[in-house]
C-alpha positions as CSV (number, residue, x, y, z in Angstrom):
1,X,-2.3,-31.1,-19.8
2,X,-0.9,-27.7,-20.3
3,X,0.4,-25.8,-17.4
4,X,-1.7,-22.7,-18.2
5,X,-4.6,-21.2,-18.7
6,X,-6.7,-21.6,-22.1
7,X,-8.3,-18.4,-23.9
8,X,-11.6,-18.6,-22.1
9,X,-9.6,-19.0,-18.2
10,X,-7.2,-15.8,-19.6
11,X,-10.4,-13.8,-20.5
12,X,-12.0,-14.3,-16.9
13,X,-8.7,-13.8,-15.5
14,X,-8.6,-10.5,-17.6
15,X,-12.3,-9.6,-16.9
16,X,-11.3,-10.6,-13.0
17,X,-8.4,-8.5,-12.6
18,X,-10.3,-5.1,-14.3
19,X,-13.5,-5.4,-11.7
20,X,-11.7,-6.4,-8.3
21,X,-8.6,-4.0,-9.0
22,X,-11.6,-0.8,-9.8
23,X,-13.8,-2.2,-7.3
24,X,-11.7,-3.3,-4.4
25,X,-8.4,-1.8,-4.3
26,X,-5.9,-2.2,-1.3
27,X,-7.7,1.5,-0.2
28,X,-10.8,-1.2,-0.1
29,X,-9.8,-3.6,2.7
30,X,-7.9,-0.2,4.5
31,X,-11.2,1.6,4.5
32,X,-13.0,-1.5,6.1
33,X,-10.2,-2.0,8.6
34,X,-9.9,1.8,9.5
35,X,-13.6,2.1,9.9
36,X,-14.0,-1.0,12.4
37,X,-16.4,-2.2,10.0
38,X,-19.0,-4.6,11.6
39,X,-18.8,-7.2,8.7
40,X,-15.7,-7.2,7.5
41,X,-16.5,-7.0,3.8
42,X,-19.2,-5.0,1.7
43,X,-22.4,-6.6,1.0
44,X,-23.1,-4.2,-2.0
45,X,-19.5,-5.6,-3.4
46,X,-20.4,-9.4,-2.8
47,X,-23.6,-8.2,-5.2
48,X,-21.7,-7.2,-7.8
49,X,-19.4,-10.7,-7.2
50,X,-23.0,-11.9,-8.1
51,X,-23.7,-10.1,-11.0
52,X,-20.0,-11.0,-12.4
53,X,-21.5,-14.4,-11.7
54,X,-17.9,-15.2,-9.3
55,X,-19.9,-15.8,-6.3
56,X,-21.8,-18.9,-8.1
57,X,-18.7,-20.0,-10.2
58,X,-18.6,-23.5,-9.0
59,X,-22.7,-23.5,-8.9
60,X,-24.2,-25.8,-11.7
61,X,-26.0,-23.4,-14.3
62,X,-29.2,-25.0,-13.7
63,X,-29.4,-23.6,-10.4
64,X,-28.1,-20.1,-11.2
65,X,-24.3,-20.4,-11.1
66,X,-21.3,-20.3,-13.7
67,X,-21.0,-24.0,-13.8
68,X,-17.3,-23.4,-14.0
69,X,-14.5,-25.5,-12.0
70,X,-12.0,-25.2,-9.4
71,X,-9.4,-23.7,-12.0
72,X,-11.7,-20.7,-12.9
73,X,-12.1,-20.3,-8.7
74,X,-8.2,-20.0,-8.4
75,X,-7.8,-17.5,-11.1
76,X,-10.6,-15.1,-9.0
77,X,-8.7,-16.0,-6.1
78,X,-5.6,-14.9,-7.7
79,X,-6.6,-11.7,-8.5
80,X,-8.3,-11.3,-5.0
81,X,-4.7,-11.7,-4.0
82,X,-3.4,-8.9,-5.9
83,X,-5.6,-6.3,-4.1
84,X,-6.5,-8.3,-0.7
85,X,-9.9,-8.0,-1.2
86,X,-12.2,-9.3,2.1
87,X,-15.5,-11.3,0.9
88,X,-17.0,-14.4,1.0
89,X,-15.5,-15.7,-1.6
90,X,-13.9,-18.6,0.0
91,X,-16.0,-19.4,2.5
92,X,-19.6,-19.2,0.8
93,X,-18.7,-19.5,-3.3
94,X,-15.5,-22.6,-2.9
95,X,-15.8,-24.2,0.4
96,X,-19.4,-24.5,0.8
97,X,-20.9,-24.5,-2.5
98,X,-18.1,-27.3,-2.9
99,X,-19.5,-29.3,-0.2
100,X,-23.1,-28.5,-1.1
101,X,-22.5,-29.3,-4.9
102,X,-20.9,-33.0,-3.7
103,X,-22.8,-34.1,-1.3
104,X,-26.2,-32.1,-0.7
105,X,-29.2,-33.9,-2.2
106,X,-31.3,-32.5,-4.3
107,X,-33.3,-30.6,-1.6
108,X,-29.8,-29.2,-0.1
109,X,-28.5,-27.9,-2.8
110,X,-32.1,-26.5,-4.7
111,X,-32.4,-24.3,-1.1
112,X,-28.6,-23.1,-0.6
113,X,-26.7,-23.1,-4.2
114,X,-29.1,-20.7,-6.1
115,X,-28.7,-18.3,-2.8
116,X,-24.9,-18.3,-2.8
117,X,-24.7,-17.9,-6.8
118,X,-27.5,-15.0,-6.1
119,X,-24.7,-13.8,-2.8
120,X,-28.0,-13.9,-0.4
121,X,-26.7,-16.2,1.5
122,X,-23.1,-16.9,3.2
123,X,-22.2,-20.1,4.5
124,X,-18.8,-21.0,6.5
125,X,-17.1,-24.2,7.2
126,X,-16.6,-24.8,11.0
127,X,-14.0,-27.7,10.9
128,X,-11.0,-26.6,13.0
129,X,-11.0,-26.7,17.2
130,X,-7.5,-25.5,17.8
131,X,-4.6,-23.3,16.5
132,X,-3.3,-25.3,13.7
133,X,-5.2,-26.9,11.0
134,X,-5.9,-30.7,12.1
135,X,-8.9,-32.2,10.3
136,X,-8.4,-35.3,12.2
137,X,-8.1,-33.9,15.6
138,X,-12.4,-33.3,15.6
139,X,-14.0,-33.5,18.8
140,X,-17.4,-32.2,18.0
141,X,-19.8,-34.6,18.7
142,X,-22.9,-35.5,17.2
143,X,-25.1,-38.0,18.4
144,X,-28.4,-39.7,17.4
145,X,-31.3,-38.0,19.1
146,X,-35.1,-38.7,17.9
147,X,-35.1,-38.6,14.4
148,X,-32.1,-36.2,13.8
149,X,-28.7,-35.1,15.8
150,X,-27.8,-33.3,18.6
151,X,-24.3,-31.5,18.0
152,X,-21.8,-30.4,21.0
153,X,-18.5,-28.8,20.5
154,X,-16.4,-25.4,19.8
155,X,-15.1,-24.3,16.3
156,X,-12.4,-21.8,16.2
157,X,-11.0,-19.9,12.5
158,X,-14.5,-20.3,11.0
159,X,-14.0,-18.0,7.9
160,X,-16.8,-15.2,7.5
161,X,-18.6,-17.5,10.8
162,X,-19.2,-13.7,12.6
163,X,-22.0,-13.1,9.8
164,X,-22.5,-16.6,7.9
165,X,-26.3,-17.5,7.5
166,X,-25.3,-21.1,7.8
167,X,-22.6,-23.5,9.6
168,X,-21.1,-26.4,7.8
169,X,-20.2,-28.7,10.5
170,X,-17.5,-31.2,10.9
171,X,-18.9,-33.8,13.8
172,X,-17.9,-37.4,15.1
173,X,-20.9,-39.5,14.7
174,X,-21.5,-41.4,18.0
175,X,-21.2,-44.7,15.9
176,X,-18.2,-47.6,15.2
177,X,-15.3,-45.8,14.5
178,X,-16.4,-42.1,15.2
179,X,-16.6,-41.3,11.4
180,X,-16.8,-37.8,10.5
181,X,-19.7,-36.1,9.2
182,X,-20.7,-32.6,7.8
183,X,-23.7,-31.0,9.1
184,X,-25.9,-27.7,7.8
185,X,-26.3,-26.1,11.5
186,X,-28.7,-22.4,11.1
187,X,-26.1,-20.0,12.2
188,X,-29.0,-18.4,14.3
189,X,-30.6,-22.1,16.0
190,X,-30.8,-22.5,19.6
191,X,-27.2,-23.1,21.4
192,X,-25.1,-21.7,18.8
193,X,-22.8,-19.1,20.4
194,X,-20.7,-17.3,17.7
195,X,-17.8,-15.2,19.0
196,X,-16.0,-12.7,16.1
197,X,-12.4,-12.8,16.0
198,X,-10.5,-10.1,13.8
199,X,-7.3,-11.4,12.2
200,X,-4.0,-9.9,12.2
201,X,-4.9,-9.1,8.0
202,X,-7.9,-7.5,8.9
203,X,-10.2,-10.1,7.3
204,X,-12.5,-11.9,9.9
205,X,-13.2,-15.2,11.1
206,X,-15.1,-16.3,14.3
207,X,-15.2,-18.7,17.4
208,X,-18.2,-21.2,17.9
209,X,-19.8,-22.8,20.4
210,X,-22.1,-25.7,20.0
211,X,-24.2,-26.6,22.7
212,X,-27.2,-29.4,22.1
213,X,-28.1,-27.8,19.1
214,X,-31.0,-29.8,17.5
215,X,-30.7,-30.6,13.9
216,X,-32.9,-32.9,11.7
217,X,-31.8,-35.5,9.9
218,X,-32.3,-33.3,6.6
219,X,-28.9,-31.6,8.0
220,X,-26.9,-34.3,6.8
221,X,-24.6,-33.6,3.8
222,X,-24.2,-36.6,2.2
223,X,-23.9,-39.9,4.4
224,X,-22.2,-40.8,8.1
225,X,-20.2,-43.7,6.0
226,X,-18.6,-40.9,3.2
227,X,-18.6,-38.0,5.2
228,X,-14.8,-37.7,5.8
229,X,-13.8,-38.4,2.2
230,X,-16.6,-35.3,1.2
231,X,-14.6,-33.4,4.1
232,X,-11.1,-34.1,2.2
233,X,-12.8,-33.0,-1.0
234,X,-13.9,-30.2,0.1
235,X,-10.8,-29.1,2.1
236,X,-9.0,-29.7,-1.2
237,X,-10.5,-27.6,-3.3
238,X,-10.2,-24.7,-0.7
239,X,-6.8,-25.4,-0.2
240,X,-5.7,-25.1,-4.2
241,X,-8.0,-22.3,-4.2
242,X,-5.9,-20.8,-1.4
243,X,-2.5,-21.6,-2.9
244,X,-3.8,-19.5,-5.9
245,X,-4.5,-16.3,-3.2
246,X,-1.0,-16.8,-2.2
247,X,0.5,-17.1,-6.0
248,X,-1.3,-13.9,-6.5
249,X,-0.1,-12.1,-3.5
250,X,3.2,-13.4,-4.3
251,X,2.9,-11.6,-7.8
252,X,1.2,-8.3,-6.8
253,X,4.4,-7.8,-4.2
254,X,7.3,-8.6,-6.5
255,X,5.7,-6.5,-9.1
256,X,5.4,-3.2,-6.5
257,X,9.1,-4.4,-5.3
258,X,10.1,-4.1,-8.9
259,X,8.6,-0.9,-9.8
260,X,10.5,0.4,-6.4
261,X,13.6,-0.8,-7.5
262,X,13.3,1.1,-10.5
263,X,12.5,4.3,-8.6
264,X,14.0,4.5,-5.6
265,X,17.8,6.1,-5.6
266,X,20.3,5.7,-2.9
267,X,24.3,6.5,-3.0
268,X,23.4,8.5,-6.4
269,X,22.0,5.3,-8.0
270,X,18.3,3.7,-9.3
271,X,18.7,0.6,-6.5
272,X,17.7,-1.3,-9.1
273,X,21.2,-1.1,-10.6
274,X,23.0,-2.9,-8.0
275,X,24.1,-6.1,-8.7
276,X,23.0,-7.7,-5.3
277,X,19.2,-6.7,-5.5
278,X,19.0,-8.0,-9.3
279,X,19.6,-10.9,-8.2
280,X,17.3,-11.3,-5.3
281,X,14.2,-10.4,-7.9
282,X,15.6,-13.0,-10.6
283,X,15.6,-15.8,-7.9
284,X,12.3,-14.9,-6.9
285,X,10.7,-14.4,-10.0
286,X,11.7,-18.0,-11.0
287,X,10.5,-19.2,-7.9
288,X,7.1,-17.0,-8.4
289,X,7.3,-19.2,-11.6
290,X,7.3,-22.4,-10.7
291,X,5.1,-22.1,-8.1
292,X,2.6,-20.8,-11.1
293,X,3.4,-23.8,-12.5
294,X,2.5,-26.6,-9.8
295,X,-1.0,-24.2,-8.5
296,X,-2.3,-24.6,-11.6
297,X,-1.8,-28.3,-11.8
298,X,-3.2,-28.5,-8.6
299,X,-6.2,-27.3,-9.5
300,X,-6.5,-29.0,-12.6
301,X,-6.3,-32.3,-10.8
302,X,-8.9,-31.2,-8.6
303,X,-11.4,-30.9,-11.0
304,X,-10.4,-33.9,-12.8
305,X,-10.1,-36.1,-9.6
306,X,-10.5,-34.8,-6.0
307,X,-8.8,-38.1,-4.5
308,X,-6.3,-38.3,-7.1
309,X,-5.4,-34.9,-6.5
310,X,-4.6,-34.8,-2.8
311,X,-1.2,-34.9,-3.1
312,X,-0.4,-32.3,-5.9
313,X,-3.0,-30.3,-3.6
314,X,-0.9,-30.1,-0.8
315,X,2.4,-30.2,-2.8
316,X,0.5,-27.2,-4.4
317,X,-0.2,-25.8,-0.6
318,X,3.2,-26.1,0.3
319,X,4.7,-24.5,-2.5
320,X,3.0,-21.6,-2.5
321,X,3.2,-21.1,1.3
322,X,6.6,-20.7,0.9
323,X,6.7,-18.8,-2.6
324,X,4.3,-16.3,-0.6
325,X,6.5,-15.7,2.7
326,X,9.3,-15.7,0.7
327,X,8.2,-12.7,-2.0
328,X,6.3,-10.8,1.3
329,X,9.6,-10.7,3.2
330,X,11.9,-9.5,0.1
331,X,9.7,-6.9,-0.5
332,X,9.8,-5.5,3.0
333,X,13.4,-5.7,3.2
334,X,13.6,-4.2,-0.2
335,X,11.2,-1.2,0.7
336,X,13.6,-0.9,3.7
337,X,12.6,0.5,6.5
338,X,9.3,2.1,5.0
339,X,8.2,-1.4,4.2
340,X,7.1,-1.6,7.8
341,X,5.3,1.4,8.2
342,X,1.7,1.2,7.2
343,X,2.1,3.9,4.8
344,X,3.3,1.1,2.5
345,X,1.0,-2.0,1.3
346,X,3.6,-4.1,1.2
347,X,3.5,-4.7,5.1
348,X,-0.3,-5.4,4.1
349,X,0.0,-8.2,2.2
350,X,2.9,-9.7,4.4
351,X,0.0,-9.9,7.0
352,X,-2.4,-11.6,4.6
353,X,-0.1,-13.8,3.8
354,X,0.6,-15.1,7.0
355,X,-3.0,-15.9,7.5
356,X,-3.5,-17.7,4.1
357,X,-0.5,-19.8,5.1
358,X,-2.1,-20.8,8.2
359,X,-5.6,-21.4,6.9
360,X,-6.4,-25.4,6.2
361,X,-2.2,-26.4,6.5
362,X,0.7,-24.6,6.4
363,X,3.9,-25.5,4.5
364,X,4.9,-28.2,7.4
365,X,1.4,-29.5,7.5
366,X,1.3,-30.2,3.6
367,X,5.4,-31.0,3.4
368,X,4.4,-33.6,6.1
369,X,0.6,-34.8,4.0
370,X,2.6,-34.9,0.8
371,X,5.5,-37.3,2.2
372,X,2.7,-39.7,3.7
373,X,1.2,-39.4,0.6
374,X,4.1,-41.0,-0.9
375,X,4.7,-43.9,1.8
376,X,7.8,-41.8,2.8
């Protein structure tokens, strides 16, 4: 298969890039920051995500969606990188439509997926209990009682959790073998303490509490017995998604380092013109490249095979982590000094960045997946 887009992918990349650049500028996610904004994003905007139909891209038309894939998510997600735009987008419209669409039944996904595609509903993925990413390290507990579940445990990095509507739940079933299950916990139930947590990018995210919460057994998504290959599934798809945010961020800062290069003078001299710097950008730009490359093979394989794909996925992951740190931290150095005042973006996206990177597996986490993967 070709490593890039078709026409149709190029015309929603084209129709993406117009609305979120007009819409959502850097000045966007500034004005939210600056303004101690309670949510963290604008509802009005995620409306319009709606009416662009990007909040219901990987939502089946029959229930009000795109019906698109994973590849169309990563080219919104690119472009979200390019202006660092705070919504829903990965939480509600990739993660959990993702995890609705594969293993809700029929009743699960007729209630939540025409609300997401319609942005009247958010929904966040509680899976992670401590600082670094480990899906296997779940504690939550959730054990038989009556005819459903009663769920105890703490969540911490739940994207968009301060204001979701729903909780998608990672829990040990109190069975042989502790198997992992997802459960749809209401946000707002009894024992559900929800803590927000601002990030060092200004996005949000939230700590949470469990605490016998009740749930039926209708709050199942999917079964106990194929709950953590669901979980991988879904993780996957968010995490090629993610290495697309970080492709794009990647792009967006070499092509502002660039246009300073070409305007900045020291020593009587367009910077740009010395030898040292040109090469800096080519090196980069071929590494911007090739990450371009393996993202979009990533998320190809995703929507061809979820399983199959798990270890271009985190090669995918790892490559962009890198690709993204790497192009953040020329462009600071090659703004100088000013690229660490917050009079300049760059220092912006350095700081989204970071938090992309860290968000289901860093570089080490996927260099490490990738070489299991592979019997190393």
């Amino acid at each position: 298969m070709a490593l890039v887009l078709n026409d149709e992918q190029r015309m929603l990349q084209d129709s993406a890039r117009v609305f979120i650049s007009e819409s959502a500028p850097v000045a966007h996610l500034r004005a939210l920051r600056d303004g101690r904004d309670d949510t963290g994003f604008s509802r009005d905007l995620w409306k319009k995500f709606a009416e662009m139909g990007f909040s219901g891209i990987l939502v089946p038309e029959g229930q009000g969606g795109s019906g698109l894939g994973v590849v169309e998510a990563g080219v919104i997600a690119e472009e979200l990188g390019r202006t660092l735009a705070p919504s829903p987008f990965l939480s509600t419209a990739v993660l959990a439509a993702a995890a609705i669409r594969r293993g809700g039944s029929a009743a699960q996904q007729a209630a939540m997926l025409p609300k997401i595609a319609a942005a009247e509903l958010v929904v966040a993925l509680a899976i992670d209990e401590g600082v670094k990413h480990r899906p296997g390290a779940i504690a939550t507990k959730a054990v038989r009682d009556g005819a459903g579940y009663r769920i105890d445990g703490a969540k911490t990095l739940v994207v968009d959790g301060h204001v979701a509507d729903r909780l998608i739940v990672a829990a040990r079933v109190a069975a042989d073998g502790d198997p992992v299950a997802l459960f749809v916990v209401d946000a707002r139930a009894p024992g559900v303490a929800i803590e927000r947590t601002v990030m060092v990018d200004a996005h949000n995210a939230a700590r949470v509490r469990l605490t016998n919460v009740q749930v039926g057994a209708d709050a199942l998504l999917g079964s106990v017995e194929g709950g953590a290959a669901l979980l991988e599934a879904v993780l996957d798809t968010g995490r090629a998604v993610l290495a697309s945010e970080l492709l794009g961020i990647a792009d967006e800062v070499f092509a502002r380092t660039l246009t300073y290069l070409k305007e900045r003078r020291q020593f009587g001299r367009i910077i740009g013109e010395f030898q040292a710097l040109q090469h800096r950008a080519s090196e980069l730009f071929c590494d911007i490249e090739m990450t371009r490359a393996i993202v979009i093979r990533a998320l190809q394989a995703v929507d061809e095979d979820p399983v199959k794909a798990r270890d271009i996925v985190s090669a995918a992951k790892a490559r962009a982590c890198t690709t993204a740190n790497r192009a953040v931290q020329e462009g600071v150095q090659m703004h100088g000094g000013m690229g660490m005042t917050d009079q300049f973006d760059i220092g912006l996206f350095m700081k989204r960045a970071r938090v992309a990177q860290e968000l289901l597996g860093d570089a080490h986490f996927h260099a490490d997946r990738h070489a299991t993967l592979n019997a190393y």
